[in-house]
N, C-alpha and C positions, 0 to 999 in steps of 0.2 A: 180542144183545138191543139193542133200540135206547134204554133206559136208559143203556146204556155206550157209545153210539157219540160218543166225547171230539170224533171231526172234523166233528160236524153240528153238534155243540156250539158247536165254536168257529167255525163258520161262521154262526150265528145272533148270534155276540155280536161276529162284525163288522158280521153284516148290520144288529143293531141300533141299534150304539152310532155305526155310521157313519166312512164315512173322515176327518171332520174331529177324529174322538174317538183313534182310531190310529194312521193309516198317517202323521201328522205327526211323533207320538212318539218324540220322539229316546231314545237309547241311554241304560240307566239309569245314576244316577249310584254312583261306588264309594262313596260316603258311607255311613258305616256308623250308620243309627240309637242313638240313646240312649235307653233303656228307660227308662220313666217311673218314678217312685217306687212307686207303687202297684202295679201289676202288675207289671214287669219283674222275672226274677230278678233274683240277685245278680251285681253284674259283675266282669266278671275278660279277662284277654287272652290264654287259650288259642284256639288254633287249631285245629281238629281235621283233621289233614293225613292224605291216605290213605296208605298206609305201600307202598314197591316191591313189594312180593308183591301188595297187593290192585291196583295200578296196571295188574300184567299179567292179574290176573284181571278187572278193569274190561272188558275186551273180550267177559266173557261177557254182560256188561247190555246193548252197545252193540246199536242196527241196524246196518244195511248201512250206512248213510248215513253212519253216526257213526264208524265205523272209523277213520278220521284222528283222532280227536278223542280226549278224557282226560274221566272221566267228571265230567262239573261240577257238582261235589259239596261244594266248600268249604266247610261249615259251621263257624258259629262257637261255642264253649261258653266259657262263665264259668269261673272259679277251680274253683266245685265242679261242674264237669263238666255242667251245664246249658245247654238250647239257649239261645243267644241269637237271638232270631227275628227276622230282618231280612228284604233283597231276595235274598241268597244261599240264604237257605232255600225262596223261590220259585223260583229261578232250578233250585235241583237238582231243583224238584218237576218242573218243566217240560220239565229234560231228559229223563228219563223219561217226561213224558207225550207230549212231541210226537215219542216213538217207534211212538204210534198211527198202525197202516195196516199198519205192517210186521214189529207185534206186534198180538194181540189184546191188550185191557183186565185180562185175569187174568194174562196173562204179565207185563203191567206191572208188576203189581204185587205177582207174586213176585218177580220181579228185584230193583224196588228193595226189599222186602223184607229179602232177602237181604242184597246189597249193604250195606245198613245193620247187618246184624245184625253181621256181617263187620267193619265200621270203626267201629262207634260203643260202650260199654257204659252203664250202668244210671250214671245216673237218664234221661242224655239217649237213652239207644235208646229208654226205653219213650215221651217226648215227642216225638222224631220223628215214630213211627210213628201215635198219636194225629192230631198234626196231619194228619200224609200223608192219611191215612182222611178226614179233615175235608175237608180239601183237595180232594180228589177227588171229594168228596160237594157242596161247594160246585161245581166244575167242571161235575159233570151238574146243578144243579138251577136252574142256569144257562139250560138251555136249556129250562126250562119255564116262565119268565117269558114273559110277553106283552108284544109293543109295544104301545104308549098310541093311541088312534085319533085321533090326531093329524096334523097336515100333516108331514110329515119337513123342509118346510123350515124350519119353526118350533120355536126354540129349545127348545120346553117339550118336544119329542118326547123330545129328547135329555136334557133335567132329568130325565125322569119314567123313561126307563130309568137313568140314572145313582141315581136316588133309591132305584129295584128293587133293584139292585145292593147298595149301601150297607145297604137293608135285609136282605138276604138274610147279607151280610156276618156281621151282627150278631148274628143267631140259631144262627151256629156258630164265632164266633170270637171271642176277649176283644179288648179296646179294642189293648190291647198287642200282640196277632198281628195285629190290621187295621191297625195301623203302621206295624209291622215287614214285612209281606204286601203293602200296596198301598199304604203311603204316596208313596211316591216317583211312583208313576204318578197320583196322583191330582192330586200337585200339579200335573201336568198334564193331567187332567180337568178342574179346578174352572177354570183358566188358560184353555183354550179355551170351555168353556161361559159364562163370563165374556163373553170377544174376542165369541161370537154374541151375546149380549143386545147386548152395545154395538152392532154392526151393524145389527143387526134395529131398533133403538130410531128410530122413523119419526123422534120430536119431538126429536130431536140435530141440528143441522148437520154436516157432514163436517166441521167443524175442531172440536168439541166432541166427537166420536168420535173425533179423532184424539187430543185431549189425553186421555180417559178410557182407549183402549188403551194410549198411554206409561204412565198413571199406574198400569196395570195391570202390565205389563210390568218396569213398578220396585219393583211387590213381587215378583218371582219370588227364589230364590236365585239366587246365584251363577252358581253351574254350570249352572242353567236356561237364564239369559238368554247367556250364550256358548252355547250351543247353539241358540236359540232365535230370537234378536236378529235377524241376516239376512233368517230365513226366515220370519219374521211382519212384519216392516217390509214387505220388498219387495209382498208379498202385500196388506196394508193398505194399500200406499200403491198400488197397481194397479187393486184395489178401490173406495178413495173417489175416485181422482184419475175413475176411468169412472161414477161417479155426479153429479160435477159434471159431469162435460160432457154426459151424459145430461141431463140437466135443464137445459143450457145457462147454469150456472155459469159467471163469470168468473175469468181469470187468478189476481186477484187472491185468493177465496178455492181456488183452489188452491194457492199462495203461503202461505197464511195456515194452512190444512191441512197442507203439510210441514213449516212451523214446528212449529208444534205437538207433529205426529209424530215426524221428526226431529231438528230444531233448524234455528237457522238456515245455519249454516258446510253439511251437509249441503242443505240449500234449493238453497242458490246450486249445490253444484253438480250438484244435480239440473236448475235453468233450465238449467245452463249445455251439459249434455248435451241437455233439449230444443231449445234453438240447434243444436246440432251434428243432432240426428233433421230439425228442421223444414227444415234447407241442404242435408243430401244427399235429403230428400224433395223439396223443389224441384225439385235436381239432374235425379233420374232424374225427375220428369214430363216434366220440358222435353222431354230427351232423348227420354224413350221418344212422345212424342208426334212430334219431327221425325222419329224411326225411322219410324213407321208413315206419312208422308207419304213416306218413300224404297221402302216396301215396294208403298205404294199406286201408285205414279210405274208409267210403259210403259217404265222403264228395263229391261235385260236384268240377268236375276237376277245373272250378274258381275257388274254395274256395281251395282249394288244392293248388291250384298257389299260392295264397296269401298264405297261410298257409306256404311254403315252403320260400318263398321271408322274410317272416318276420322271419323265422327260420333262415333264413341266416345272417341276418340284424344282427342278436341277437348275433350270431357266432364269426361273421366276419365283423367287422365295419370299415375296411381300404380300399378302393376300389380296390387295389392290390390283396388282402388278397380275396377277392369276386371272383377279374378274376381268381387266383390259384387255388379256389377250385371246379372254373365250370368243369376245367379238371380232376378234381377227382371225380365230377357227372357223366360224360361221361363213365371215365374207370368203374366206381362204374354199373352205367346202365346196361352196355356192357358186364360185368361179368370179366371184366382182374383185372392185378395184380395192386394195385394202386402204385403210383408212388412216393414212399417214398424218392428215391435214397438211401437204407440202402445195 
């Protein structure tokens, strides 16, 4: 029935939420939620380990796929044997589910069914299973939300499904399970929906979006921005640096942009590598320009060869520096862009 089909599902809530919402999404963190006063059980620091007998029977849940694997099922329970509902409680809902394809949707979820009844007892079996059903039922109703008739490149596309979400959240899960459930991915949600507004923001200069992304960037946790840190600089700083030059920006606020971004010890040695891009760019134009006056020549194609070979010698005396620039004979031949990385 196409109510249960979980992989149209999840292929609507990539197609929705876009690859700037997931496929950046680094790996979650092991940080394990603190349950709020209000809602959370009571806490305590049992572990709910599956026991060697259910270990070998685990391979009756698995797919094909999964046969290497140990069913990932870690959940946590309090003192008085109650779920504590964090990202491992997603994480085991997940396994199970993205065994869609190679199970039907009822087989799912007899397995994990079972499997739980099997490792878990009363109070927290009957909680599991509650959520799970929840869970599942959040999973498909997912894929009946609509996109916003919106521009996809405009940030509000992505607010207004992010907003769907949250609300859909809310009508089958207490404050406590959407924390324990999607906190950790959210803080990277609301983190890139942020970075777009700033981008999209026409009446910012490039060095005023670069200080509001840092200032962004230094609220994340910890373990966010190690993970993060790299792979949004480079990207932002790729980004503004081709919107000044686009609109023929100078030096200087680019300069003033990587401060910003940056800092300035990083600044410098970002000039200091464009010095090194703009010498070996020089380099091979020369070159590849006296090339093409030896290829143009009525020399005989031997003498050509040498003529080019010794051209190169003269060039480029590193043997490094020789293999780099055959790839820029090739593109140069071929008529593409050569390969500056600018």
């Amino acid at each position: 029935m196409q109510k249960y089909k979980l992989w149209i599902i999840l292929a609507l809530i990539v197609v929705g939420i876009g690859a700037l919402l997931f496929w950046l999404a680094p790996s979650q963190s092991s940080a394990e939620k603190t349950p709020t006063a209000q809602t959370a059980p009571p806490q305590g620091n049992t572990l709910a380990e599956n026991t060697p007998e259910n270990l070998v029977q685990g391979g009756v849940f698995m797919s094909k796929s999964q046969q290497d694997t140990e069913v990932n099922c870690q959940l946590r329970l309090d003192g008085a044997n109650r779920l504590i509902v964090n990202e491992q409680t997603r994480n085991c809902f997940e396994y199970f589910i993205t065994q869609y394809g190679e199970k039907d949707i009822q087989q799912i979820k007899n397995d994990f069914k079972t499997y739980i009844q099997q490792s878990y007892k009363a109070p927290a079996l009957a909680q599991i299973l509650d959520l799970w059903n929840r869970y599942i039922d959040y999973r498909e109703k997912l894929g009946d939300l609509q996109a916003p008739n919106i521009d996809k490149e405009d940030p509000k596309y992505y607010q207004s499904i992010f907003a769907n979400m949250k609300n859909l959240r809310k009508q089958l899960f207490s404050d406590y399970e959407i924390e324990g459930l999607f906190g950790t991915e959210d803080i990277y949600h609301e983190y890139t929906l942020s970075r777009m507004t700033v981008m999209d923001d026409k009446s910012l200069t490039e060095a005023q979006k670069a200080q509001k992304l840092k200032d962004l960037f230094n609220q994340l946790p910890k373990d966010w921005k190690e993970n993060l840190e790299q792979l949004n600089k480079l990207e932002d700083l790729r980004k503004l640096t081709a919107d000044i030059k686009a609109r023929g920006g100078s030096a200087e606020e680019i300069h003033q942009m990587r401060v910003n971004l940056v800092g300035p010890e990083a600044t410098q040695r970002l000039e200091s590598l464009d010095g090194e891009r703009s010498d070996w760019k020089n380099k091979v134009d020369g070159y590849l320009k006296e090339r093409d006056n030896i290829i143009k020549s009525g020399l005989s194609d031997e003498a050509k060869q040498k003529a080019v070979q010794q051209l190169r010698m003269q060039h480029f005396n590193k043997p490094e520096e020789q293999l780099r620039v055959g790839t820029f004979e090739s593109v140069h031949d071929q008529g593409g862009k050569l390969p500056y990385g600018e």
